[in-house]
C-alpha positions as CSV (number, residue, x, y, z in Angstrom):
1,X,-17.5,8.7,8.6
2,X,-16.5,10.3,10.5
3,X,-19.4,6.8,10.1
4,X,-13.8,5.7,10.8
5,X,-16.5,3.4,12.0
6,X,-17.8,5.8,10.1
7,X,-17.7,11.5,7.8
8,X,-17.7,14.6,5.5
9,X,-13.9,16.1,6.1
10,X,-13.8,14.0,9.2
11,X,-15.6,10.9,7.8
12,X,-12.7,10.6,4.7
13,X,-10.4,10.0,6.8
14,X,-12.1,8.1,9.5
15,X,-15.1,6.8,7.9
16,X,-18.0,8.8,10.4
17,X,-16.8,6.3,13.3
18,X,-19.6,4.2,11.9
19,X,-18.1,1.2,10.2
20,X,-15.1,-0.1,8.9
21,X,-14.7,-2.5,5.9
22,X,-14.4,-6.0,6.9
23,X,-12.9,-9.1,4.8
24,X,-13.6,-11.6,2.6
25,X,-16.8,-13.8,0.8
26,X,-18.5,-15.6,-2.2
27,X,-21.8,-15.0,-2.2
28,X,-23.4,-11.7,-3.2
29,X,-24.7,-9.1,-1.3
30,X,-28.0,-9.1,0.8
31,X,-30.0,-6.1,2.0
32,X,-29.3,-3.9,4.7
33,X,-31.4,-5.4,7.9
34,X,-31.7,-8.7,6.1
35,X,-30.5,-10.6,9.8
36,X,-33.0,-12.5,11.4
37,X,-33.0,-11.1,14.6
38,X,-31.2,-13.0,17.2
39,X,-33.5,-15.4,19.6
40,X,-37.2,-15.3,18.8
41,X,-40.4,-14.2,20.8
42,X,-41.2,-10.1,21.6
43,X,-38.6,-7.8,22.5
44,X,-39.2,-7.1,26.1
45,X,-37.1,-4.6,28.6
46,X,-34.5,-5.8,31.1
47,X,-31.7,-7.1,31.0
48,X,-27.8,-6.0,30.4
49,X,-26.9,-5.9,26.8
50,X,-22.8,-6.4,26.3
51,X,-20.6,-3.4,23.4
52,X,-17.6,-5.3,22.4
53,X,-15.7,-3.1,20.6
54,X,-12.3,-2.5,19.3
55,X,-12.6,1.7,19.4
56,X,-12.6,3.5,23.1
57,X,-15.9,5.6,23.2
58,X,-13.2,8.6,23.8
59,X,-14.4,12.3,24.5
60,X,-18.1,11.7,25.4
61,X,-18.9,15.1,25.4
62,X,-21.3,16.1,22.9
63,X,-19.5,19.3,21.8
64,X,-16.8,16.9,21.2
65,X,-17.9,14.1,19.1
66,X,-18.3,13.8,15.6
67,X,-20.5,11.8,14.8
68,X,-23.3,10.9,12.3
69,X,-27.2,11.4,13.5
70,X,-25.7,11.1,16.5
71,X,-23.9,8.4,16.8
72,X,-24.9,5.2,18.3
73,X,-24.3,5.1,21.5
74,X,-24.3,8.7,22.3
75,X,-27.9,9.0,20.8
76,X,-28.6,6.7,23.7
77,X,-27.7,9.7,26.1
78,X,-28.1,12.8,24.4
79,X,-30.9,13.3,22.2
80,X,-30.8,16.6,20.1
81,X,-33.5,19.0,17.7
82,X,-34.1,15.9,15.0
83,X,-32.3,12.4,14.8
84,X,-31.9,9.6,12.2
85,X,-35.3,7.1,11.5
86,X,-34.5,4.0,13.5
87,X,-35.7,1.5,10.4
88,X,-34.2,-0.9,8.4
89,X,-32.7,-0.4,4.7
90,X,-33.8,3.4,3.0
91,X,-36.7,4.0,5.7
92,X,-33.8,4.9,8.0
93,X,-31.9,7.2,5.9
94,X,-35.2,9.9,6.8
95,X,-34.3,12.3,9.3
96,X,-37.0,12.6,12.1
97,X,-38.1,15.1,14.8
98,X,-36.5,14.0,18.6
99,X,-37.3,16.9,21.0
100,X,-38.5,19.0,18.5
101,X,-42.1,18.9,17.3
102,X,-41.0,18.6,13.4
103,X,-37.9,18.9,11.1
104,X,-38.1,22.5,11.6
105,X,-39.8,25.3,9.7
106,X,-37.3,27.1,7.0
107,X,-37.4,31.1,5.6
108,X,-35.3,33.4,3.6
109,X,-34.5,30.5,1.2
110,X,-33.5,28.0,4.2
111,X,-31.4,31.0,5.8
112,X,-34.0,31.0,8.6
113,X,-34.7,27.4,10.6
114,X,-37.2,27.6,13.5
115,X,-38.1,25.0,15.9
116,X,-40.7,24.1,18.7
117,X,-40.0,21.7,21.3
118,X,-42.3,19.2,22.6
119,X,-43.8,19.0,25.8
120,X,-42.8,17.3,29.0
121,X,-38.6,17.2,28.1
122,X,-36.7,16.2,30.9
123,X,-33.3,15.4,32.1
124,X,-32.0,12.8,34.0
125,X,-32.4,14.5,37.2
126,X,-36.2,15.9,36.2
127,X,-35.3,19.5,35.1
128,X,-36.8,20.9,32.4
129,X,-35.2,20.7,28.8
130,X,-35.4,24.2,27.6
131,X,-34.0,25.8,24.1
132,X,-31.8,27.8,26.2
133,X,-30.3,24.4,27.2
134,X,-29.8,23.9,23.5
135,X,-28.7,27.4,22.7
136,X,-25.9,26.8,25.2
137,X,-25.2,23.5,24.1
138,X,-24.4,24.7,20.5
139,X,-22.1,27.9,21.9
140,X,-19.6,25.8,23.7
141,X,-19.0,23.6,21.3
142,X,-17.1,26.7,19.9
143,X,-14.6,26.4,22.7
144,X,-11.8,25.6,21.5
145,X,-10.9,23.5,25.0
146,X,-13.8,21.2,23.3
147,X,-12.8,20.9,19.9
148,X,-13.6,17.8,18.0
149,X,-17.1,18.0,16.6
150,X,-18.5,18.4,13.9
151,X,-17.5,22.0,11.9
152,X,-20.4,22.6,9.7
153,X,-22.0,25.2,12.6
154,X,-19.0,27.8,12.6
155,X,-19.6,27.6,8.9
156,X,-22.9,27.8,8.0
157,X,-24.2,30.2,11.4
158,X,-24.0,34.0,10.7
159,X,-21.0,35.1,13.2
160,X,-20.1,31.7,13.8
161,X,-16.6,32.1,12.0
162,X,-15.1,34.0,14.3
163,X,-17.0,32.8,17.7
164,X,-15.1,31.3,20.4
165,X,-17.3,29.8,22.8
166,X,-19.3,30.4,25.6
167,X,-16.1,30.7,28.3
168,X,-14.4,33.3,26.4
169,X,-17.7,35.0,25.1
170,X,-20.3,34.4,27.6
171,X,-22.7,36.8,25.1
172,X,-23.4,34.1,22.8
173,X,-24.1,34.1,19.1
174,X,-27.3,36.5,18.1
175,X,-27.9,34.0,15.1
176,X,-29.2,31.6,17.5
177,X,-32.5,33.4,19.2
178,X,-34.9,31.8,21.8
179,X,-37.7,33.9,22.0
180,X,-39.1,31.6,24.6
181,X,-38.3,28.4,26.6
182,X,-40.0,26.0,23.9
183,X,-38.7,28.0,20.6
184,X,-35.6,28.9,19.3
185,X,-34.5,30.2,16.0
186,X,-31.3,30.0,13.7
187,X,-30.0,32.3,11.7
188,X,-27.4,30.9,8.7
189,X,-25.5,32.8,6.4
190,X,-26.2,31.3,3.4
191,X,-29.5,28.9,2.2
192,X,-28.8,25.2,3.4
193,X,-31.7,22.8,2.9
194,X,-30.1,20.3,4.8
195,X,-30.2,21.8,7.8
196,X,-32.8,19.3,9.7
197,X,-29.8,16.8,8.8
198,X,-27.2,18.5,10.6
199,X,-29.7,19.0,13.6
200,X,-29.1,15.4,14.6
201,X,-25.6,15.9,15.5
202,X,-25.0,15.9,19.0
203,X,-23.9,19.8,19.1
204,X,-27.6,19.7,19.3
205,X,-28.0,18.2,22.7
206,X,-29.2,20.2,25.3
207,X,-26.3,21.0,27.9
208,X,-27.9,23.2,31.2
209,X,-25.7,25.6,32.0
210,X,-25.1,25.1,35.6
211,X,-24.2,21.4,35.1
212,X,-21.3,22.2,32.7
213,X,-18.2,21.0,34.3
214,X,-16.0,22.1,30.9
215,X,-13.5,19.6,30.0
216,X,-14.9,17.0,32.6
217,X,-18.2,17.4,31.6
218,X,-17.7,13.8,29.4
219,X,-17.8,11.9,32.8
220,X,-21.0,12.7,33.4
221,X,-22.8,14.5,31.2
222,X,-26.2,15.1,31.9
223,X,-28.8,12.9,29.7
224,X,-31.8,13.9,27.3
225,X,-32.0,10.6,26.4
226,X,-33.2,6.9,27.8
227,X,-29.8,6.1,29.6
228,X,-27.5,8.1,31.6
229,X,-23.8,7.2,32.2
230,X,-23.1,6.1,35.4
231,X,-19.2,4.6,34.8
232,X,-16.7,6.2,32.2
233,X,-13.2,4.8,32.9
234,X,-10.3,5.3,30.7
235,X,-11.6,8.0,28.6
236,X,-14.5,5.9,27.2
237,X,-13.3,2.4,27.4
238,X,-15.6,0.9,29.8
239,X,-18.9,2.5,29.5
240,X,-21.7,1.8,32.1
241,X,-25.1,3.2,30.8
242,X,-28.1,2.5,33.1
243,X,-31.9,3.5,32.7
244,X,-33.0,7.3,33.3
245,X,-35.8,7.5,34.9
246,X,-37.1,10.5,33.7
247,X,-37.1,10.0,29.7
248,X,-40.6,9.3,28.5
249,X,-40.9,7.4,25.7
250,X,-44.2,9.1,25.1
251,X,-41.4,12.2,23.8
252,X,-39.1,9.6,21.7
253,X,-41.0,7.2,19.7
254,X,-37.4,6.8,18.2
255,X,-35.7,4.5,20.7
256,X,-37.3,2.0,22.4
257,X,-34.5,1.3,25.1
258,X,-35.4,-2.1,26.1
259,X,-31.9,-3.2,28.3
260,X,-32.1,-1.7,31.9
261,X,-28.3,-1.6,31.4
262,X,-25.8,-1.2,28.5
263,X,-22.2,-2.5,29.0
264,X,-19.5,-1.0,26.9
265,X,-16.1,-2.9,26.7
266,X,-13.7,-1.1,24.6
267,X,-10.3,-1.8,23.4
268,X,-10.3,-4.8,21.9
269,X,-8.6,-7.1,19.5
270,X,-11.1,-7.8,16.3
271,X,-10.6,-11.5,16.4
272,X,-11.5,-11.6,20.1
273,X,-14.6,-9.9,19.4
274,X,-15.7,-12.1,16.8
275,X,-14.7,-14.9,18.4
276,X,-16.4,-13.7,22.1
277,X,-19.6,-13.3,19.7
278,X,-19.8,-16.6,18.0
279,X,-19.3,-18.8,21.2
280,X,-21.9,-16.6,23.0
281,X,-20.8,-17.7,26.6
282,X,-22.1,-15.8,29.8
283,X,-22.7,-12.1,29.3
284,X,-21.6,-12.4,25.3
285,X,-24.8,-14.2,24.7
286,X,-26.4,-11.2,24.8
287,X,-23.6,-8.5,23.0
288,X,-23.1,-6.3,20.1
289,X,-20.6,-4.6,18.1
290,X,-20.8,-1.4,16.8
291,X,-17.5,-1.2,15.2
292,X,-15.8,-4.4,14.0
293,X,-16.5,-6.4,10.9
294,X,-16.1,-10.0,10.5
295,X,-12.8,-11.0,8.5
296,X,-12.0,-12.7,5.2
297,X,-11.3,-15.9,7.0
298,X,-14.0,-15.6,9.8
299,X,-16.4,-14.7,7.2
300,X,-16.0,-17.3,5.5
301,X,-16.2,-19.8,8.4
302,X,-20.0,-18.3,9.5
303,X,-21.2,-18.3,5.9
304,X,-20.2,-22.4,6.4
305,X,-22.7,-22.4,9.4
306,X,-26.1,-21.7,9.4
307,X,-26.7,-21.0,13.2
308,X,-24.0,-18.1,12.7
309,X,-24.9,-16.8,9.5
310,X,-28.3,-16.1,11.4
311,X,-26.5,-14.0,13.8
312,X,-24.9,-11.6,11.0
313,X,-26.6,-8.6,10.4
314,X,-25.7,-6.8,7.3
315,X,-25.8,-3.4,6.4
316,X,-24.7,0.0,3.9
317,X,-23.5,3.3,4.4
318,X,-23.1,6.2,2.1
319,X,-19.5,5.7,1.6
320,X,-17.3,5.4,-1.8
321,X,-13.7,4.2,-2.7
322,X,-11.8,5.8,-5.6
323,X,-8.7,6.5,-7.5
324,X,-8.1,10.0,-6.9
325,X,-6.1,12.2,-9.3
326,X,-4.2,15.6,-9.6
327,X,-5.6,16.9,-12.9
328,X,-2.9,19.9,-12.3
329,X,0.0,17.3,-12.9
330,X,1.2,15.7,-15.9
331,X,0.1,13.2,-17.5
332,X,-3.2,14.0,-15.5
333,X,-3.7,17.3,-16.8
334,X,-5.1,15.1,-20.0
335,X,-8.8,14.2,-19.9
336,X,-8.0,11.6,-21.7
337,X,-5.3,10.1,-19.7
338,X,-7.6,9.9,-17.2
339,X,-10.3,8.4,-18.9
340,X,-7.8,5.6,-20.3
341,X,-7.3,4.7,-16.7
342,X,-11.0,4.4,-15.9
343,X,-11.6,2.1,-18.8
344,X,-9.0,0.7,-18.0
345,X,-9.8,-0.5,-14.2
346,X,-11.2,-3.9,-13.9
347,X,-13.4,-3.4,-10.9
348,X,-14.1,-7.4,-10.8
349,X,-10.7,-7.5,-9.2
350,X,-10.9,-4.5,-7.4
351,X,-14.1,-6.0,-5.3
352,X,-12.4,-9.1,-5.5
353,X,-9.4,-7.4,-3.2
354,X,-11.6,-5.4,-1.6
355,X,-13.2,-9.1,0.2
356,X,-15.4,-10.3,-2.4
357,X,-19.0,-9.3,-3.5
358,X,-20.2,-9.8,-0.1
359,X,-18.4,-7.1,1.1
360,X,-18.2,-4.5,-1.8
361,X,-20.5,-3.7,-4.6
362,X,-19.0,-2.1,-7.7
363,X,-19.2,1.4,-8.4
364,X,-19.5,3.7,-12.0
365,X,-20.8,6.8,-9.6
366,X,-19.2,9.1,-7.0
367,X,-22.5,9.3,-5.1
368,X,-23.2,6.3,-3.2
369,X,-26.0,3.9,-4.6
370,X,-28.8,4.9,-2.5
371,X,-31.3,6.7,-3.5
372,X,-31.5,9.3,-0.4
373,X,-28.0,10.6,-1.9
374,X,-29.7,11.3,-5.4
375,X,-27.9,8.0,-6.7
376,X,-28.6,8.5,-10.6
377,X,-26.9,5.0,-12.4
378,X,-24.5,6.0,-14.9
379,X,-21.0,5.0,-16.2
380,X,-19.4,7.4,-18.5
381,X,-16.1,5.1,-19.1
382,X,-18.6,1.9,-19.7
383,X,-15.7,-1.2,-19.8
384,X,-18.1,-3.8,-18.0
385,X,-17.3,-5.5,-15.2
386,X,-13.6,-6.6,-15.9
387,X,-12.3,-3.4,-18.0
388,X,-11.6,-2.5,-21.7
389,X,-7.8,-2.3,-22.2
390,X,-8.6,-2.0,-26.1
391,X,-10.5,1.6,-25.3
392,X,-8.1,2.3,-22.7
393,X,-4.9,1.7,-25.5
394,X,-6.8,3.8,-28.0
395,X,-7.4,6.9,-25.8
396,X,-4.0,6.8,-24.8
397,X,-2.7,6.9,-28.5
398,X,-4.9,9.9,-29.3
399,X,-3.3,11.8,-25.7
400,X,-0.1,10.9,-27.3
401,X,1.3,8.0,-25.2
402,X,1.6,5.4,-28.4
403,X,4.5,3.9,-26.0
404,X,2.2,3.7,-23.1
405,X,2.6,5.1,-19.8
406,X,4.4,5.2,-16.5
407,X,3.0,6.5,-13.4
408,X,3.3,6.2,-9.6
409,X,0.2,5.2,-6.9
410,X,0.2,6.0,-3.5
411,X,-1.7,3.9,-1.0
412,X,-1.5,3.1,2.6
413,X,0.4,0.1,3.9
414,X,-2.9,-0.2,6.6
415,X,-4.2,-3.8,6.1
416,X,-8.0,-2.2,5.8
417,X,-9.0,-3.3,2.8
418,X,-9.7,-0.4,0.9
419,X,-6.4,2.2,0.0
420,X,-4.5,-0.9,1.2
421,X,-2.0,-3.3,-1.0
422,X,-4.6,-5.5,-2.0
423,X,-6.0,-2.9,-3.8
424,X,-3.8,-0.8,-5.1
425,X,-2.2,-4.5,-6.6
426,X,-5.4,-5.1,-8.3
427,X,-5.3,-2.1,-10.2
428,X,-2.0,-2.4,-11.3
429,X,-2.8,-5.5,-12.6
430,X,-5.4,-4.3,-15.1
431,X,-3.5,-1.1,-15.9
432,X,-0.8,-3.3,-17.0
433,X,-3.2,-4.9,-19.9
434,X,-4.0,-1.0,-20.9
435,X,0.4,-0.4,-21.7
436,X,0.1,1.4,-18.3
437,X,3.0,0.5,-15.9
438,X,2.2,1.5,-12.4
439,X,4.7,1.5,-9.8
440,X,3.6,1.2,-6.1
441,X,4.5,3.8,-3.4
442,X,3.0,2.2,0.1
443,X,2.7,4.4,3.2
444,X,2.4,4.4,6.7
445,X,-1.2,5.1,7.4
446,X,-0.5,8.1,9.1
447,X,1.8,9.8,6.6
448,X,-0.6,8.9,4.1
449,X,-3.4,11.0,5.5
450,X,-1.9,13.7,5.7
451,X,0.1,13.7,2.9
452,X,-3.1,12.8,0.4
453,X,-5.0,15.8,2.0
454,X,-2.5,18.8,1.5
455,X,-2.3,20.3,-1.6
456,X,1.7,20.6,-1.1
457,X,2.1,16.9,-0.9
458,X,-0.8,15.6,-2.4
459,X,0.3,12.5,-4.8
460,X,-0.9,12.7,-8.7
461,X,-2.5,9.7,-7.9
462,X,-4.0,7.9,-5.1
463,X,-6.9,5.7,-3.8
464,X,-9.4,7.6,-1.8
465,X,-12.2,7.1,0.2
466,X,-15.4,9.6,1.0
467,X,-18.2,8.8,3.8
468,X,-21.5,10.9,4.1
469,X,-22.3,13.1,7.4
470,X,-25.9,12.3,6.7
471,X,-27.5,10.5,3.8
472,X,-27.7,13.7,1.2
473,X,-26.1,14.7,-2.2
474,X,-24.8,17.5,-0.3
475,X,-22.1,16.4,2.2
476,X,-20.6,13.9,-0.9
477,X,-20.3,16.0,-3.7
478,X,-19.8,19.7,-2.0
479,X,-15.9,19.0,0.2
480,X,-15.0,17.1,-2.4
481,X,-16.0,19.2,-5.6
482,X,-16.4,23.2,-4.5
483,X,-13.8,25.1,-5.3
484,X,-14.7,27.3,-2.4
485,X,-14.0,24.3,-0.3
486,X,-10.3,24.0,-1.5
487,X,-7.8,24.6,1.5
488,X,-4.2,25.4,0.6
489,X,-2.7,25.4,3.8
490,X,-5.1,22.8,5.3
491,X,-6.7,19.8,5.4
492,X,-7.7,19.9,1.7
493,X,-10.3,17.1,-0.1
494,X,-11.0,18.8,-3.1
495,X,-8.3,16.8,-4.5
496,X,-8.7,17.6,-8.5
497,X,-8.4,21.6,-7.1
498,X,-12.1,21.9,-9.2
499,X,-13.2,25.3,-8.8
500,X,-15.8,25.8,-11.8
501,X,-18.8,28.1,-11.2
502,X,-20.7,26.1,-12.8
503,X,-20.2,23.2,-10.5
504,X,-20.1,26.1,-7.4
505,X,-23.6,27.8,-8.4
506,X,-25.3,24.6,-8.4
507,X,-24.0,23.5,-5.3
508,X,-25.6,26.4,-3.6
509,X,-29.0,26.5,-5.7
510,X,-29.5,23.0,-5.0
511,X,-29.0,23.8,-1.1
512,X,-32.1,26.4,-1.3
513,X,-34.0,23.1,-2.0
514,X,-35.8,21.7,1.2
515,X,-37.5,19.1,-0.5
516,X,-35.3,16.4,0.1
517,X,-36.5,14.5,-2.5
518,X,-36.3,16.9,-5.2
519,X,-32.9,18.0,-3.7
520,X,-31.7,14.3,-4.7
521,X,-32.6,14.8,-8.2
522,X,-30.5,17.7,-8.4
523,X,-27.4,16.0,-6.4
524,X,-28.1,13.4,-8.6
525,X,-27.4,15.2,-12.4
526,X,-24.8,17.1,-10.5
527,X,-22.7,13.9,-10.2
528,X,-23.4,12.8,-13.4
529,X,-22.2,16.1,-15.0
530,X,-18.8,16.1,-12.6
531,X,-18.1,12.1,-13.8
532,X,-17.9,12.6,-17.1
533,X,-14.9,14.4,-16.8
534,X,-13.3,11.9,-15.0
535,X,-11.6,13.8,-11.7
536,X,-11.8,10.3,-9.7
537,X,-12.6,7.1,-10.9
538,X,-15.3,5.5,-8.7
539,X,-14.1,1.7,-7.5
540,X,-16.7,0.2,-4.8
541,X,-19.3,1.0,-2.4
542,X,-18.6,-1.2,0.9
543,X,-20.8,-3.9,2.5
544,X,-20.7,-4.0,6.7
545,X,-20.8,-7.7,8.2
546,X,-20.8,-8.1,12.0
547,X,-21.5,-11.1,14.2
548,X,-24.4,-10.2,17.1
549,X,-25.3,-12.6,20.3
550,X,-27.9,-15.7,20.0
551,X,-29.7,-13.5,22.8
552,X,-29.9,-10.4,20.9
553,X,-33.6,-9.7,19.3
554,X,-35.0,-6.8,17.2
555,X,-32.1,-6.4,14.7
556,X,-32.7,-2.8,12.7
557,X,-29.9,-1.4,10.4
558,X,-30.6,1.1,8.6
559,X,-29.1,2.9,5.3
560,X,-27.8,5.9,7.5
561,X,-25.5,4.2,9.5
562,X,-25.2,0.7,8.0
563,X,-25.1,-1.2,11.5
564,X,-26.8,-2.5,14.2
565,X,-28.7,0.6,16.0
566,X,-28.4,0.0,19.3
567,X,-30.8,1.5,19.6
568,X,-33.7,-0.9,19.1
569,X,-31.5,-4.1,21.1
570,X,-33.2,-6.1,23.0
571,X,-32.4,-9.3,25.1
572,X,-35.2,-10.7,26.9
């Protein structure tokens, strides 16, 4: 979200650091990857390709980052077991082999993952990449010196719970074996199908042992992949990647690494960004964004000229905005409360807030609408587009508010477009037409994160957001609907408190599943079967805009991450 650009308890509240929802348009919404590509004629290597971006590149260790299929940039220096398909649209939302020969090879229900890795792996200096690199790599990110990452491997490894790190336990963890320097085996404690998935984050990356320098070990960390950092000044704001030498893209027919040298400028304002990206002067000719969307009123100005609007690539990511309630408090505790409110939403307004159609699509389902997430169409509360205050009035008579209804939503006074006024107005607006008077309570974006995620002070009702780790059923619907994953002292995003066994033994048949695709027909029911008894009310699904330089060629954006992989860039 976690794609921030943005994750899954990390990516609600920060949206996977892969993308964060931009402004305003009129037209509908294209495909993901529909750009076209930047200057013409055949991507070639060479050349230095620009980052302008607003977020510093902070912690660029990868026991530290959280990230999903390892990030973009980092995935340009550490590569790890599997990693993301670098395609356009739903052909990137596959997950892929990187140094390992295949997805890996499951037992015991998916309790038991093995690997093999592929010949010839080297490191930026020309060492050998062994699984005792990776074996390592995985242990200290149990440190708690390097916390940050990504928490589903001290969950789902047998001992991992109670494992703090190779510095305090240099014995390591016997769930992870490697019977030799090309094989290495994990051990979970309980079946999870998804597990090739989580092997592309970068806890993954092979980390040798006598190169670790601890907590320094971000300013140079020692490369698996094409480019190896060679300037990292202000804890990640500039970024100076140049070519390693001794990556074979013979190993990695992922990335194609085409730029002999990757600048990355952090800390920037938005509107400079765009603005350094439309005029294209100098070095911006050839730059990129990875995190900053075009605005409502710059938006609009690129959609006015064509030269731009060829130079805006446009993507999706598993990601879903919602009205979020506490069916513990009254009136909530009444299905039918709730379901007057989701009749009652006019979601027309609600994209309209949100930027326009360009930059959100309507939702009726939690799961995002993508078919890697077991997206199953569906609309229990079916109002249409613009809401059915009629139903809505009726369903409140029979719950007993004849009189209508008072309540109170919380959302955050952060101009992002998505728990922000605009929104929160908007539904106010069409609760009004139901008899529902909503009073407004705005907070500071801080307070409101942590207030909406502790059971103590969760509000009764609130606007909500949810981003996938990785495009599966299983990272959307299992923090947000397991009862096992309610926290009560915590960071807590089971925020209807479900805890039905029902809901719970599903959760863990499905993840005994390792074909993905019959997986996503499960995830997919399972949403269905949770929405009609309306414990959120689904809004929008976001759409990414961002501008790229007239120099920039081979544009891929894929369904994982939604934007630009920089993976692909080229600029010559």
């Amino acid at each position: 979200m976690r794609q921030l650009p943005a994750i899954s308890r990390r990516v609600a509240a920060a949206a996977v650091s892969v993308a964060l929802l931009g402004g305003a348009a009129a037209c509908g919404p294209e495909k993901s990857g529909d750009a076209k590509g930047g200057a013409g004629g055949t991507p070639q290597k060479g050349g230095t390709l620009t980052v302008l971006n607003r977020q510093p590149q902070k912690q660029f260790d990868p026991a530290r980052l959280y990230t999903s299929g390892g990030g973009n940039v980092p995935s340009l220096v550490f590569r790890t077991l599997t990693t993301r398909h670098r395609a356009n649209g739903a052909e990137g939302t596959k997950v892929v082999p990187d140094l390992a020969t295949d997805t890996g090879t499951p037992s015991d229900d998916a309790k038991v993952w093995t690997y093999r890795l592929k010949d010839g792996l080297k490191y930026e200096d020309g060492s050998p990449i062994t699984t005792a690199d990776i074996k390592y790599g995985i242990e200290r990110s149990f440190a708690p010196e390097l916390s940050g990452g990504a928490p589903y491997l001290r969950d789902w490894l047998a001992g991992g719970e109670n494992y703090q790190g190779v510095y305090k336990d240099g014995k390591g963890l016997d769930s992870i074996e490697t019977p030799d320097a090309r094989t290495i085996v994990f051990h979970l404690r309980k079946s999870e199908g998804d597990f090739p998935f989580v092997a592309t984050q970068t806890q993954f990356a092979p980390v040798p042992k006598a190169k670790d320098t601890g907590a320094k070990y971000a300013e140079h960390p020692v490369s698996s992949g094409p480019y190896k950092v060679v300037k990292n000044t202000g804890d990640g704001e500039h970024l100076v990647l140049e070519r390693n030498t001794n990556w074979s893209e013979d190993t990695d027919k992922e990335r194609h690494a085409y730029p002999d040298t990757i600048d990355v400028q952090a800390g920037l304002n938005s509107a400079v960004i765009n603005q350094r990206l439309s005029s294209g002067q100098g070095a911006d000719a050839a730059a990129i964004t990875t995190d900053n969307n075009l605005g409502p009123a710059e938006l609009a100005q690129v959609t006015g000229d064509k030269k731009l609007a060829d130079r805006v690539g446009t993507g999706h990511f598993g990601y879903t905005n919602y009205l979020a309630f506490n069916p513990k408090a009254k009136p909530f505790d009444n299905p039918k409360v709730r379901e007057a409110i989701a009749y009652a939403v006019n979601r027309t307004s609600v994209v309209n807030a949100a930027g326009g159609s360009s930059l959100a699509e309507p939702a009726t389902t939690f799961l995002p609408n993508q078919k890697s997430f077991g997206y199953t169409p569906y609309d229990p509360f079916p109002a249409g587009a613009t809401g059915n205050p009629e139903k809505a009035k009726e369903l409140l008579k029979e719950a007993g508010y004849d009189n209508g209804l008072e309540i109170t939503l919380t959302h955050s006074t952060a101009q992002d477009f998505e728990t922000s006024p605009e929104i929160a107005t908007a539904i106010q607006a069409a609760l009004k037409e139901a008899g529902i008077t909503v009073k407004l309570q705005g907070l500071e974006f801080n307070d409101y994160d942590e207030k909406v995620h502790q059971v103590k002070t969760q509000p009764d009702l609130f606007l909500g957001h949810w981003g996938a780790d990785w495009p599966s059923g299983g990272p959307f619907l299992a923090p947000v609907f397991d009862g096992r994953q309610i926290v009560k002292d915590g960071s807590n995003y089971n925020s209807a408190q479900l805890d039905d066994p029902k809901v719970n033994d599903e959760i863990d048949s499905i993840n005994k599943i390792t074909d993905l695709g019959e997986a996503a027909k499960r995830w997919g029911a399972l949403d269905k079967s949770i929405g009609e008894q309306a414990l959120t009310v689904p809004l929008f699904h976001p759409v990414y805009k961002r501008l790229f330089g007239k120099d920039v060629k081979n544009v891929v954006i894929s369904d994982w991450t939604g934007v630009l992989d920089i993976s692909q860039v080229a600029v010559k």
